[in-house]
N, C-alpha and C positions, 0 to 999 in steps of 0.2 A: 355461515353468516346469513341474516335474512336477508328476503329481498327487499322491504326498506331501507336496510341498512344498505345493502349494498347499490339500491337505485341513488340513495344521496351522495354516494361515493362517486359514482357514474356523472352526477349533476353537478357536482362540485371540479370532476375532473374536465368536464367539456368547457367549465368559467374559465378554467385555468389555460385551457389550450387557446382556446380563441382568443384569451387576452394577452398570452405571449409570441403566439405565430398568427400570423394573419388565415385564420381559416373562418370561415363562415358559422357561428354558432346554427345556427339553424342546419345545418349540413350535418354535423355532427349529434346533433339531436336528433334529425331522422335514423343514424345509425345507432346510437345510443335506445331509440325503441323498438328498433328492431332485433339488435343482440339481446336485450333484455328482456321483450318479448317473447321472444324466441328459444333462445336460450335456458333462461330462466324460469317466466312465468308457462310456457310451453301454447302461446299466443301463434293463433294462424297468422299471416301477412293480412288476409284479409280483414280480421281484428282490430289489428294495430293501424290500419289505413280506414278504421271505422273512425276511429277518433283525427283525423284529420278536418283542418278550421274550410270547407268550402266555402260560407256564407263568407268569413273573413277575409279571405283569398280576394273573392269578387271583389268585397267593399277595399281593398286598398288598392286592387289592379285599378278599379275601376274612377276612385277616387284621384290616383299620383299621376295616370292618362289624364283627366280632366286636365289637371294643375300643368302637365306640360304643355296639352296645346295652349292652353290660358298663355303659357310663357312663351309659348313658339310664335303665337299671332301678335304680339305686343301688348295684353290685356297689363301685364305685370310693370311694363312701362309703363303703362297709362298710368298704373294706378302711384306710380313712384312720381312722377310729374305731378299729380293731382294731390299728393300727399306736401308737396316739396310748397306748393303755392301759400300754403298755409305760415309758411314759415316767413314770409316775407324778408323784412331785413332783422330780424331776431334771431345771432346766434344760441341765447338759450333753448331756442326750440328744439332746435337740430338733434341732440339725442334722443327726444321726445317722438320727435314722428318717425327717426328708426325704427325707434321701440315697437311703436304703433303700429308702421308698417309691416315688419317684422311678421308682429302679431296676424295682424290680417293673413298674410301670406299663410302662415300654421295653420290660421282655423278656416281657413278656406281647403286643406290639403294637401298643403306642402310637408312633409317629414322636415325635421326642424333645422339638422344637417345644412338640409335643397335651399332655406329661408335665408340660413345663414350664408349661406355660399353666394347668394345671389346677392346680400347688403353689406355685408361686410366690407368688401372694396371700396363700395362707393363712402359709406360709413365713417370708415377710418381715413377716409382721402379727406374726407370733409375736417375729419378733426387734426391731423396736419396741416391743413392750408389756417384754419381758422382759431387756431391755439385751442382745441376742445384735448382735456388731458385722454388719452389712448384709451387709459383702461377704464373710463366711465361711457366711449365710447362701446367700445368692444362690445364691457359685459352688457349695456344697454339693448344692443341687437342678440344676445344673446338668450337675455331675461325675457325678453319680446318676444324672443321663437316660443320660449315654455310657457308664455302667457296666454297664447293663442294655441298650444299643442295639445288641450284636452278638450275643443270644442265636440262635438258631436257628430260630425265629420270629420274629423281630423282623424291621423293613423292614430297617438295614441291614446284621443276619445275613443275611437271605435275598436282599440285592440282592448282596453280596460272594459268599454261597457258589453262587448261582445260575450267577454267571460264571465262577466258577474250575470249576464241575461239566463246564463244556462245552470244560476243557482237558484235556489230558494231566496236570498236576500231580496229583502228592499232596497233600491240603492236609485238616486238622481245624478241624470247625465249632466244636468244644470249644476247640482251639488259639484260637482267634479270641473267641471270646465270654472265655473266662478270661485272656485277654492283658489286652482292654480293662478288664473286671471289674476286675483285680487292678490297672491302672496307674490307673486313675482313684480305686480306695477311696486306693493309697498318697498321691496327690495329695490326699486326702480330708484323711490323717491327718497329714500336711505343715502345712496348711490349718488345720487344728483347732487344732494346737500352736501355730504363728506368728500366728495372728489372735485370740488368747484365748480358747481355749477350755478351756484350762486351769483358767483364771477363774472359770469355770462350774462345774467338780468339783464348789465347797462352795455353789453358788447352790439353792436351794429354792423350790418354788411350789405353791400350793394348788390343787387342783381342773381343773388344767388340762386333764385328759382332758373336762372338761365343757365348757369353754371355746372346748374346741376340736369339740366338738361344737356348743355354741352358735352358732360361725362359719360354719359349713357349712350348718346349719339355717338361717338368718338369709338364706343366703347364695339357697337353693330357695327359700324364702317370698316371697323379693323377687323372684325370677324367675317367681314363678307368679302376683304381685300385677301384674306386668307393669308393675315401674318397676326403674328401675336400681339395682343391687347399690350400694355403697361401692367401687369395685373398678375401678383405673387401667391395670391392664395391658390389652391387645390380643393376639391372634391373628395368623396369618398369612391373616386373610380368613376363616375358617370360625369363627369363635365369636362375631364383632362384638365390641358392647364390656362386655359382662357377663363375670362369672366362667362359663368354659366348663363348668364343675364344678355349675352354678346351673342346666343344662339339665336336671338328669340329675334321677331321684325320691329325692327322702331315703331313706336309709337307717332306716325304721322298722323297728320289730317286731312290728309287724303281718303276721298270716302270707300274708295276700294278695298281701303285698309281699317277704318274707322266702323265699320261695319260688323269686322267678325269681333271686332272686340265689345262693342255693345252687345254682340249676343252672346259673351262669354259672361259677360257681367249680367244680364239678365238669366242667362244660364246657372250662373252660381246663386242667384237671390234663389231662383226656381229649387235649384236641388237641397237649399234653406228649408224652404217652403212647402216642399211636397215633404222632404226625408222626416223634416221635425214636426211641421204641422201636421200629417198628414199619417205620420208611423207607417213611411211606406220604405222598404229596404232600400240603407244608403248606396250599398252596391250598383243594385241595380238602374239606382234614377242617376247614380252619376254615371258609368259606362253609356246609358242612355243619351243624354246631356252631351258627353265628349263626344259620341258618334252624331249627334246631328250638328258641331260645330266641326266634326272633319268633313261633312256633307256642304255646309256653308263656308267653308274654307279648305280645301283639301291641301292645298300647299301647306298650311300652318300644322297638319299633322305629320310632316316627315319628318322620323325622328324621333316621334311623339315616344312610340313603342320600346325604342330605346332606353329613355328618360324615365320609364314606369322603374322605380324601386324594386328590382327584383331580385338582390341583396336582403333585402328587407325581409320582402316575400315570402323568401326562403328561411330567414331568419324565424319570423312568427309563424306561419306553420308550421316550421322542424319543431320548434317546441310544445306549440300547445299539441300537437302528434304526442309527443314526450310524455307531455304532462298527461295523456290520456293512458297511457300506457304505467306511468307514475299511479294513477288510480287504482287502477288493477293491482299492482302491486302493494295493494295497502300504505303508501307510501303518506300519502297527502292525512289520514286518519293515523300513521305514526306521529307524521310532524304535529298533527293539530293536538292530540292529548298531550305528545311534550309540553307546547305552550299552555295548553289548559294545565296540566298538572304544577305549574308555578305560582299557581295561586295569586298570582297579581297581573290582573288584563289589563293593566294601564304598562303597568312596566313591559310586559310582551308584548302589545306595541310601537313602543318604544321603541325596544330592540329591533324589533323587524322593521322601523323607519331607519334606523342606522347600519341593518344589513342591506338592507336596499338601498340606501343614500354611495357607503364605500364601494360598495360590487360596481356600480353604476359609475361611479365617478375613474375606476379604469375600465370596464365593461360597457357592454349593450345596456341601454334603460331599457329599452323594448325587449329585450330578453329577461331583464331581470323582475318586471313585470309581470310577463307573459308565466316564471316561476315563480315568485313568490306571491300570488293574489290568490291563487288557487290554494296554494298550500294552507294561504290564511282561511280558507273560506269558512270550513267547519270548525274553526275556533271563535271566527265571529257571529257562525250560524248558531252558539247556546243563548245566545242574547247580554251577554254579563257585559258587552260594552256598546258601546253604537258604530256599525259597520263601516256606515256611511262618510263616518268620519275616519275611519282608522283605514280605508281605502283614499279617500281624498288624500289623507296627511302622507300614504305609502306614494301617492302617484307624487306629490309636491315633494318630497323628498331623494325620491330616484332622478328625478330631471332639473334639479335648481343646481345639482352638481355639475353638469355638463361644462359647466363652468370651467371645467378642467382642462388644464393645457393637452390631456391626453387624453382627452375626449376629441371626438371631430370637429366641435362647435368651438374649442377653446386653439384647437389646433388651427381655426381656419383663422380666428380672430389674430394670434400670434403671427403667419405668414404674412397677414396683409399690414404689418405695422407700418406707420408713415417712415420713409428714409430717415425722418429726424430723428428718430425714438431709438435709443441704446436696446439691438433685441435682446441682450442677457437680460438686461434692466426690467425689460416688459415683460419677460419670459417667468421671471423671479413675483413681479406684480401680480401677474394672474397666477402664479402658483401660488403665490401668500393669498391670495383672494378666494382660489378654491378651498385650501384649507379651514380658511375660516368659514364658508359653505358646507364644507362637507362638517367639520364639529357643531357648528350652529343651527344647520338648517334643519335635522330632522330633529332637535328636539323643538325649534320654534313650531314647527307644523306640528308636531304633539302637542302640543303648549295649546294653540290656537284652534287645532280641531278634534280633537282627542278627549284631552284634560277636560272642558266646558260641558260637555256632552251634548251637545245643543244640532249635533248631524247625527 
């Protein structure tokens, strides 16, 4: 057997472990380059730890430390309060500034999971108390995390453009973050319309920026009384079973407190500012960033270290490690002539928007990414289609499925369902809803970024 053949065997067997037993793909990845390695290609250790992602390593230690302390000092209440104001007595807005928020939280450097975990509760408490139908709720904060998940700071902006930086392609981070951005609001407004939210236009409510202050407050108090929140969703292992949002300090106005959160928010304009205007590594402006708000707040950072993604961590290094090693093997120059050899580059990406849409919707997207972007590289490097778009339509298609009740985004939204909502009923909704995501969605992002050739 060659070793193409049999590194895709290898690659296809770790999809399959990790998504029926709870093992860490990225764990399995570093052994899977190292047996193969080793083994096979007769690769030193030193070798195979040649192709390990350092730069990327930084940029998401450095990036998901930010995002905690931001949530440890209260900056992420602030900004839930100051989103809420907006809403006045307009229940139509309410899915709206999830969304929104949602958003923000991603492309500031939340992993979409941490975004979700954090809105969800509040989210769906809103839409039980104020008759908003669950699942336009749900998927709303849902759609919100991947709308914001390919900024440029964001883990899977910076795992996407991390890898394409180390090809010969052209390819825009802007292209990439506003593909997603703009395919998931239009699913938004899809969404809004066919699930009733029409409904809502002439609905009114009193006080609800209090209310929803109330909830968040209620939410810290009970976390610092050191008994359980009201609060059924779960994490993927780093928040336990409290509202993750209940770790972090109220949002007062008190200036002692008021303080480190204005320099959190000046903090994140800045690492805006220097990373993108500036093309200065996100890594390092944001670990920079997070160390001088644990110096201006040292309380706000216990913990912080904890909170860093290092599930993830491991996740994306074990494989782009892999895929290095994948290389070597002639592995990525077997896959890419297969698809050049079909003589239709619209259709072979096509297909690889619907390998990556199904893998993804029971699997890792950050894993499925991290393998099949490289694999495409030198199919898109002969120029017969436009990269730019058939990397955009690959990343918009692996993450609108998340959708999935067996994904962690569809599993938190299912936990947190309001007492009133029949959970078979809801459980059935978001499965019929992913389905139709996962058939629809990657050909509409072929459709719209692909087909036109216009990326």
């Amino acid at each position: 057997m060659s070793a193409p053949v049999l590194s895709i065997i290898i690659l296809a067997a770790m999809f399959l472990l990790a998504t029926v037993l709870p093992l860490n793909m990225g764990a399995l990845a570093f052994v899977g380059a190292f047996l193969l390695g080793t083994v096979v290609l007769g690769m030193s250790t030193t070798d195979i730890l040649a192709n390990f992602p350092g730069g990327l390593f930084l940029t998401i230690v450095g990036v998901t430390y930010l995002f905690a302390i931001a949530q440890n000092n209260g900056t992420i209440d602030l900004l839930v309060r100051g989103a809420v104001r907006m809403v006045g007595s307009r229940v139509a807005l309410i899915p709206w500034v999830m969304f929104a928020i949602t958003a923000v939280i991603t492309a500031v450097g939340a992993l979409s999971p941490a975004a979700v975990a954090i809105i969800a509760p509040i989210a769906l408490s809103f839409a039980g108390k104020y008759k908003i139908n669950p699942l336009l709720m749900g998927m709303m904060v849902i759609h919100g995390a991947q709308a914001g998940g390919f900024s440029p700071i964001a883990v899977y902006g910076v795992t996407v453009n991390g890898i394409l930086a180390k090809t010969d392609l052209d390819f825009s981070p802007t292209a990439l973050f506003l593909s997603s951005l703009v395919f998931n609001l239009v699913i938004a407004v899809v969404l809004f319309v066919v699930l009733g939210g029409r409904k809502l236009l002439s609905s009114r409510v009193g006080h609800f920026v209090e209310q929803a202050a109330e909830a968040r407050m209620s939410v810290s108090v009970g976390a610092k009384a050191g008994s359980d929140v009201p609060f059924k969703g779960f994490g993927s292992g780093m928040y336990g079973p409290r509202d993750p949002a209940g770790d972090g300090v109220a949002a007062t106005k008190e200036r002692s407190e008021r303080i480190p959160q204005l320099v959190t928010i000046a903090g994140l304009i800045a690492l805006a500012v220097i990373a993108l205007g500036f093309k200065v590594d996100v890594g390092f402006v944001s670990i920079t960033i997070a160390i001088v708000l644990a110096l201006v707040s040292p309380a706000a950072q216990k913990g912080a270290i904890n909170k860093i993604s290092w599930s993830t961590v491991l996740l994306i290094c074990g494989m782009l490690t892999f895929v290095g090693v994948l290389e070597e093997a002639g592995t990525i120059e077997f896959v890419s002539n297969g698809v050049a050899g079909m003589g239709m580059p619209l259709l072979a990406a096509l297909l690889i928007c619907y390998i990556g849409a199904v893998v993804s919707a029971f699997a890792s997207s950050t894993a499925i990414l991290a393998a099949l972007i490289p694999l495409a590289v030198p199919f898109l490097s002969t120029g017969e289609i436009g990269a730019v778009g058939v990397i955009c339509a690959l990343a918009v298609a692996s993450t609108i499925v998340d959708v999935s009740p067996f994904s962690t985004n569809g599993a938190l939204v299912l936990a947190n369902a309001p007492e009133s909502v029949d959970k078979d009923r809801f459980y059935k909704q978001i499965l019929g809803y992913s389905g139709v995501v996962i058939v629809a969605g990657p050909v509409l992002a072929w459709l719209a970024l692909v087909v036109p050739g216009w990326l």
